[in-house]
Structures are given as C-alpha cells and as structure tokens.
C-alpha positions as CSV (number, residue, x, y, z in Angstrom):
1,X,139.9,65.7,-4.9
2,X,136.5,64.4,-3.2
3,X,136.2,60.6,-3.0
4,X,133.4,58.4,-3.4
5,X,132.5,57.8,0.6
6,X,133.3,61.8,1.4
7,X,130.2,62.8,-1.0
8,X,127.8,60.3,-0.1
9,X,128.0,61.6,3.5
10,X,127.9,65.6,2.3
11,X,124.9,63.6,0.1
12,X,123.3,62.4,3.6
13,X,124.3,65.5,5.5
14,X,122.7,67.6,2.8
15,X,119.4,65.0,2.6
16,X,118.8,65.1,6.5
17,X,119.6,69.3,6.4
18,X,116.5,69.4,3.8
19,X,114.5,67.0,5.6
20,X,114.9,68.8,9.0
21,X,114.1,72.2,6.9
22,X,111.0,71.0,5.2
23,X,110.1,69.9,9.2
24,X,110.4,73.9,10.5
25,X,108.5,75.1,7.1
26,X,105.7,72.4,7.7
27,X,105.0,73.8,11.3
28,X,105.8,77.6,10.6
29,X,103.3,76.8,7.4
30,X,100.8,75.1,10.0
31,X,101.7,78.4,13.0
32,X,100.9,80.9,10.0
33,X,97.7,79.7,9.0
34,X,96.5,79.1,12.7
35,X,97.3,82.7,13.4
36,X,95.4,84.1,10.0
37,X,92.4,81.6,11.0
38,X,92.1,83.4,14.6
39,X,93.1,87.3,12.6
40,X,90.3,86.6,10.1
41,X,87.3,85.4,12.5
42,X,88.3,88.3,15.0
43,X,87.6,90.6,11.5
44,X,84.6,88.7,10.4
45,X,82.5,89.0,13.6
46,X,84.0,92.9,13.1
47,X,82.2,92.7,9.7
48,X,79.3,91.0,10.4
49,X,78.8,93.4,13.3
50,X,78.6,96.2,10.8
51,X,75.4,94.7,9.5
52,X,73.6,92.9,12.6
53,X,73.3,94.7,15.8
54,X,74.4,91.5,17.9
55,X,77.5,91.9,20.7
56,X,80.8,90.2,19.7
57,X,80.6,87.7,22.1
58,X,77.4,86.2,20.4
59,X,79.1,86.7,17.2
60,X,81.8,84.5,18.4
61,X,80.4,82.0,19.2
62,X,79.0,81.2,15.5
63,X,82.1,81.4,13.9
64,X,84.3,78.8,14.7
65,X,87.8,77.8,13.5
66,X,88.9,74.2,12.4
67,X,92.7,74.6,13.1
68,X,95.2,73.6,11.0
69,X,97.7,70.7,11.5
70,X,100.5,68.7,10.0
71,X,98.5,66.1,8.8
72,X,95.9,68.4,7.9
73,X,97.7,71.8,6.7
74,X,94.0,73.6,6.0
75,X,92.3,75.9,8.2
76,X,88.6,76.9,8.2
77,X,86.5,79.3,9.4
78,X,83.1,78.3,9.7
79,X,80.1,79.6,11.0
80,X,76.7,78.2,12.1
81,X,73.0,78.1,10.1
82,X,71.4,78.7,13.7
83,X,68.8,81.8,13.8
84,X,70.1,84.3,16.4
85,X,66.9,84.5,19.0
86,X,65.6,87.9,18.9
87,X,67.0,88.6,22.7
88,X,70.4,88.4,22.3
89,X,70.1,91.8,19.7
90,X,71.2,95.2,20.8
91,X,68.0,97.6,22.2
92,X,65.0,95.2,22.6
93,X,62.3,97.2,24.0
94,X,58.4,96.1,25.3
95,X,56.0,98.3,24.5
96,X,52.1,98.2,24.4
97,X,52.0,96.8,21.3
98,X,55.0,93.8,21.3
99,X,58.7,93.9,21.1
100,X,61.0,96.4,19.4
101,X,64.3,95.8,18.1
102,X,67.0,96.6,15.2
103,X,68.3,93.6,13.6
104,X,70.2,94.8,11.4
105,X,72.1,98.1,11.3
106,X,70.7,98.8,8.0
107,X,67.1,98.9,8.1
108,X,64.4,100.2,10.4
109,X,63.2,98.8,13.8
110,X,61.1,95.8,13.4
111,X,58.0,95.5,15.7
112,X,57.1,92.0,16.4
113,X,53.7,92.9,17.7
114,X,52.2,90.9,20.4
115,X,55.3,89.3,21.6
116,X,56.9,89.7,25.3
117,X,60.6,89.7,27.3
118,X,60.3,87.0,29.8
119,X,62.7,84.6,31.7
120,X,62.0,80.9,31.7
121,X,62.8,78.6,34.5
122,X,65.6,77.5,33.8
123,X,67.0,81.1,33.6
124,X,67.1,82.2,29.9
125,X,65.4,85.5,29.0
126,X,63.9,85.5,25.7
127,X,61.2,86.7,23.1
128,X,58.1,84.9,23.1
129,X,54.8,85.1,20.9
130,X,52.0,82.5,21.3
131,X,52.2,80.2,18.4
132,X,48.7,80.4,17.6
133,X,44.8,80.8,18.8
134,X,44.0,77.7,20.3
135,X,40.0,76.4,19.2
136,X,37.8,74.9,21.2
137,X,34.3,73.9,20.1
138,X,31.3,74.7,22.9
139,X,27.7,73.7,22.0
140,X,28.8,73.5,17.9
141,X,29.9,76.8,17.9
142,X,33.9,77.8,17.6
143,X,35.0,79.8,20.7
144,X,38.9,80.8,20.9
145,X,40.6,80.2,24.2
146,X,43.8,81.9,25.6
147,X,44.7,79.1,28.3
148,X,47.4,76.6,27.8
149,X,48.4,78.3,24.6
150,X,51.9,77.5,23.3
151,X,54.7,80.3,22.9
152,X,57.7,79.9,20.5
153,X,60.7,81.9,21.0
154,X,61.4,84.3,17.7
155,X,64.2,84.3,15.9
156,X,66.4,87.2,13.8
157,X,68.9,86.6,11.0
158,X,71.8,84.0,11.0
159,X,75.4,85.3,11.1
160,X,76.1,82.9,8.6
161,X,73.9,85.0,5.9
162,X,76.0,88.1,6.7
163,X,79.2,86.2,7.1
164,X,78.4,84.7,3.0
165,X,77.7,88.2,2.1
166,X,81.1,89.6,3.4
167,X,83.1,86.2,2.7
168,X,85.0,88.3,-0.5
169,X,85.9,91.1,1.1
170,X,87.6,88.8,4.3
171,X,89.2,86.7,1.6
172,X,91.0,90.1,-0.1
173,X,91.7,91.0,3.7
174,X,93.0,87.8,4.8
175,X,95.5,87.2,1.5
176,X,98.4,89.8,3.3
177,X,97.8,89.0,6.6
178,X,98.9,84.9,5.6
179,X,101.7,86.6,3.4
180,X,102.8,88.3,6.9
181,X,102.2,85.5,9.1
182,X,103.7,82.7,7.0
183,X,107.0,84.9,6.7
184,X,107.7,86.0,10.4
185,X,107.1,82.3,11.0
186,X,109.5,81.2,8.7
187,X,112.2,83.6,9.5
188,X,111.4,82.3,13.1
189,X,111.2,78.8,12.2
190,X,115.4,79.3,10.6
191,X,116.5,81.4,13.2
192,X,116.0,78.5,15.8
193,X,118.1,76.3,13.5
C-alpha cells in the first residue's frame, strides 16, 4: 500500500518529468520550424525563379527568414517590395536601339529603347535612361539640350509579386515538410533523454 509522502514525490517526480518533456518538445518545435523556414525559402527563390529570369543569389537576398524562438515559436518568411534593377536579370544586351532583356520567363524580351550598360564610380554596373529632355529657353524660343541631363537607373519586377503569386503552392509544399521536420526532431529531442 502507497502512503501519503511516497505519492506526492512520484507526484513531483512525474510534474518535473512533464516539465523537462514539454522543455525538449518546445526546442524540437522551435528546431522543426527553423529547418522548414530555411527548406521553404530555398523552394520559393526555386519558384520564383520559374517566373523571373534573376540568379538565385539575387533571389536570396529578398527573401528573408525571421527565425523562430522559444519566446517567439513563429517563423516567417518574408520578402522585400524593392524593384530588382534591370542589370541584375539574366541576358541583358546593348544594342543600337537601347537595352534588351527577359524579365520574366514567360513573356517576350522587353526593349527599353534608349537606355545603356554602364559602371558608375563607385563600381556598380547598371541600366540607365536619361530621365527626361532638359529645356532651355534661347532668345524666347524653346531649344532642348543634352548636357547635364539626369539618368535614373530602370527597374524590373519585385520578387515579392511572384513570391505572392506562388505563396499557395509553397504553403501545400511546406505542410509535410514541418510534419517531417517536427517528428525527426521530436524523436531526437526523447532519444537524448
């Protein structure tokens, strides 16, 4: 027969055996969803690649990942409203009458027409076009001017507007790839015990 003080230290044993559990399962939860984070973006720059001919590399580096933690058990992956200048695409080619390039996978070359490939000073290579023809007035009459005008650099699509587009496919892609993750880190997590 079990006395009083025998089950209230099986009760403690048993309270600091769940409390130590719920610990592991916390961090394996936390492990799993790091490791779906870092699976999903590597398959969403794959995706968004499909559409926009950009290199991974630039890809990367607008998505990014806000990582889970114990405080904070939510991962994101997020990616940036910034245009993607027109020189970091795939095949840009001068020609007579401006720049060539394919944006996107789907659709036709575009010609920007009466832009150029140069390097500025401080070592980036873009795509320019002069913003506009500058107007001066001589003796009342309007004369335009090509002197001093000012160049912008062109832009192409955000990967965020592809990344939207695809965001229910990656969802139905990342669902068994968490289911994966979140068990081989919980049968880790109990094996250490």
């Amino acid at each position: 027969m079990l006395q009083a003080a025998s089950i209230g230290k099986i009760s403690n044993h048993l309270a600091r055996e769940v409390k130590q559990h719920g610990r592991l399962l916390q961090k394996a939860g936390v492990r799993a969803l790091n490791k779906t984070a870092t699976t999903v973006r590597k398959n969403s720059g794959i995706e968004v690649r499909k559409t926009l001919n950009l290199k991974a590399s630039v890809v990367k580096k607008q998505l990014s990942i806000k990582k889970a933690n114990a405080a904070n058990p939510v991962a994101e992956i997020a990616s940036t409203y910034k245009s993607v200048p027109v020189s970091h695409f795939n095949g840009v080619r001068q020609t007579k009458k401006g720049v060539s390039v394919t944006l996107r996978k789907d659709k036709t070359r575009k010609l920007f027409k009466g832009a150029f490939i140069r390097t500025m000073p401080n070592g980036h290579k873009g795509v320019f076009r002069r913003s506009s023809k500058a107007t001066r007035y001589s003796k009342g009459r309007p004369q335009t001017s090509s002197p001093n005008l000012k160049i912008q650099e062109l832009k192409g699509p955000t990967v965020q507007g592809v990344f939207v587009e695809k965001l229910d496919h990656l969802v139905v892609q990342g669902n068994p790839i968490l289911d994966k993750n979140l068990n081989h880190e919980i049968d880790y997590a109990l094996s250490k015990k």
